[in-house]
N, C-alpha and C positions, 0 to 999 in steps of 0.2 A: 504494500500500500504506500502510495506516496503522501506521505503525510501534507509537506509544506502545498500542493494540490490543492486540500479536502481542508485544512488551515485557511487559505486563499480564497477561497470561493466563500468560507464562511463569514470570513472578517468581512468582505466586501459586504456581502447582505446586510447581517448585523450593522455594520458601520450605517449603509442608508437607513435602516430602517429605526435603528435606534436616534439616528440625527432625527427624521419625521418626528420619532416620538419628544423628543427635547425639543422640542423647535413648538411643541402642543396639538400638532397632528396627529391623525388617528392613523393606526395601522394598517385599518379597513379600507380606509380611502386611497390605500395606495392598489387594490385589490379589486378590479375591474375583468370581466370574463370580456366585454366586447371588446376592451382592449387589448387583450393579451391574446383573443384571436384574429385579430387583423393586422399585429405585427408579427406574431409568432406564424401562422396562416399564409400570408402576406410574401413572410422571408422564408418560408420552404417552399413553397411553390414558383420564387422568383433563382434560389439554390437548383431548384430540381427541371427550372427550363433551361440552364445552362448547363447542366451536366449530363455525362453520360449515368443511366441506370449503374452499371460496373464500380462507377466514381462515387455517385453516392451512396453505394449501398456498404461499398469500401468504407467510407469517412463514418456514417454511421457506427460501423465496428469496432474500428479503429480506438474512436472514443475511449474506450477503454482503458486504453494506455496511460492516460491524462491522471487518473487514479492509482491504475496499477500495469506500470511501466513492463516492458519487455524486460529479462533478463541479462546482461550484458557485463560477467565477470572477465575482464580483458587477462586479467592473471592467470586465472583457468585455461582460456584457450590458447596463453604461450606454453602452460605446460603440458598442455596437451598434444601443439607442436612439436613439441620439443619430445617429449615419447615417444610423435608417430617415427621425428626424425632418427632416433635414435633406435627404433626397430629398423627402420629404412637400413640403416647402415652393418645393422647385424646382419639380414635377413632378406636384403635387399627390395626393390618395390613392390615386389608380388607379397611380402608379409606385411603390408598393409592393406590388404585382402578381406582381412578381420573387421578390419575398423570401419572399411568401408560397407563391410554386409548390416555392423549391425547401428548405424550412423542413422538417426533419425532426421536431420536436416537434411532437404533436398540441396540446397545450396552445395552444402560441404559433399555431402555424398555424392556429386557430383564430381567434384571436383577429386577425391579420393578414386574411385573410380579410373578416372584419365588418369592421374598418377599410375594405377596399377594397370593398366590396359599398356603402361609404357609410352603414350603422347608426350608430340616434344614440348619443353616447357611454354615458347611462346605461343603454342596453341591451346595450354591452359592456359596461360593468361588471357587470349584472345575471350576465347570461351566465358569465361569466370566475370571478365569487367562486362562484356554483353551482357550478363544473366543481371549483373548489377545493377548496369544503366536501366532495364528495363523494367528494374524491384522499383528503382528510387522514380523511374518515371512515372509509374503506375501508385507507390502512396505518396510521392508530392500531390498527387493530382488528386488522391481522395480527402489529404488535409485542406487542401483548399478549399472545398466547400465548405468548410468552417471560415475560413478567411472570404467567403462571397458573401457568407450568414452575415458577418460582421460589418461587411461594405454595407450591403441592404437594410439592414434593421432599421438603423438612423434614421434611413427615409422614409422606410414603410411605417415608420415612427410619426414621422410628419406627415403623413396621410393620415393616419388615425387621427392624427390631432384636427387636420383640415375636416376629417369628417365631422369631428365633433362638434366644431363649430360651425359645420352645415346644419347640423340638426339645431343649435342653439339658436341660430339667426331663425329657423323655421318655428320653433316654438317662443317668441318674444312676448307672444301671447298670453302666454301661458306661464308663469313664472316657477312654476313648481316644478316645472318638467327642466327648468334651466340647469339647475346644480349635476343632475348626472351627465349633459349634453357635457358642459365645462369639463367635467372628471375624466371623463372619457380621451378629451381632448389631452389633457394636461397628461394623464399618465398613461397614455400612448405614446407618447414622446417619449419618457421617461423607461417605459418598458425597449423601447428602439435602443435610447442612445445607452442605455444599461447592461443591456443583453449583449451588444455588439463588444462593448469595454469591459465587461465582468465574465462573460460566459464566453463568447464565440472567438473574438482575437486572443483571447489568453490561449482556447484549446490550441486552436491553429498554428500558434507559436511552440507551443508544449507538444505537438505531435512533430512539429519539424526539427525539434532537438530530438527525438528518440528517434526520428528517419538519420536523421544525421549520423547517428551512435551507432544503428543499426550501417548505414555504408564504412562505418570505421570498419566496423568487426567484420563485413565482407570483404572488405580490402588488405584486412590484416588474417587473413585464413586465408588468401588470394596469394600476397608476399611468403604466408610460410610452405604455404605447399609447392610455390615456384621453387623457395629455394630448396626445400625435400630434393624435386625433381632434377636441379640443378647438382645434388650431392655434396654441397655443402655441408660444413662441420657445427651440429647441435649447438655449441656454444657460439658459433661466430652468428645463428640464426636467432638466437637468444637475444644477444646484444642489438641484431637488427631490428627486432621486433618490439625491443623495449622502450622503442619510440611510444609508440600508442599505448602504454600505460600513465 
């Protein structure tokens, strides 16, 4: 669980909603269903006409991450390198045979695999930065719908509000009917420009650091298995690799 996350998201509420409350506002009045569905409404429907289905159905999932982050012990996968290299060199690449059958990541098991099938190494690289480019092209592009949520909200913020104050000019009449038209107005904006600064550009940010982490450790399982293949010596690949720790 990513605490400072789940920390983050709360301060933020609390903070607005406790300022309403000191300031002698009600908490109710910031609690509006028309408004919450004509920005929320609004900015998935304005998300879901620029995206492909794949993209957002990605970003959707993803989400997850934002609380409870991918695992990514860099320490782990140098010594784990560093094993495979060091069977390498006992047993040469066909004893990495093992590692490759029982390797649950398609990535690495791939990439194990060409090692032991004997590929020369710059066709595992070749190979391996392709599979990369086309990981990080495919969830940049599902975190962005959190970053299109974030552009949209605002505005579709200001439309709730414009509406609101259609309905208010329409009933001037009527004075009773005033105070919800205002509320409406007022905290549809409030839900826009809230959402977009609290909830949707934070995710968006926060999913492009752990895509980020995740191309490190594709790159650095990319560099060690190059130099596996190269036959290079366990300690000189140790030293190489202790860059990304």
């Amino acid at each position: 669980m990513d605490k400072i996350s789940v920390i983050g998201l709360l301060l933020g509420l609390i903070a607005i909603t406790l300022g309403q409350w000191l300031e002698g506002g009600h908490i109710g009045s910031l609690l509006q269903f028309t408004a919450f569905l004509i920005v929320i409404g609004g900015t998935a429907g304005a998300v879901m006409l620029q995206s492909r289905v794949v993209d957002f159905v990605a970003g959707m999932r993803m989400v997850k991450w934002v609380f409870v982050p991918p695992a990514h012990d860099f320490r782990r996968i140098l010594n784990t390198l560093t094993t495979w290299s060091q069977q390498a060199r006992r047993a040469g690449l066909l004893g990495l045979e093992q590692f490759a059958m029982s390797e649950k990541d398609p990535f690495v098991k791939r990439g194990l695999q060409m090692l032991v099938d004997g590929a020369e190494p710059e066709t595992i690289r070749h190979a391996m930065e392709l599979d990369i480019d086309a990981w990080e092209l495919h969830a940049r592009a599902a975190a962005k719908i959190w970053e299109a949520a974030g552009g949209y909200a605002p505005t579709i913020g200001i439309l709730g509000a414009v509406l609101g104050l259609i309905h208010v000019m329409e009933n001037l009449s009527d004075p009773s009917r005033l105070g919800a038209g205002i509320a409406v107005a007022f905290v549809a904006t409030i839900y826009g420009v809230g959402s977009a600064n609290l909830i949707f550009l934070p995710i968006a940010n926060k999913l492009k650091f752990h895509i980020g982490t995740e191309v490190r450790r594709r790159e650095m399982l990319t560099e060690g298995l190059i130099t596996i293949a190269n036959g290079e010596n366990p300690r000189m690949m140790e030293s190489k690799l202790a860059a990304y720790l």
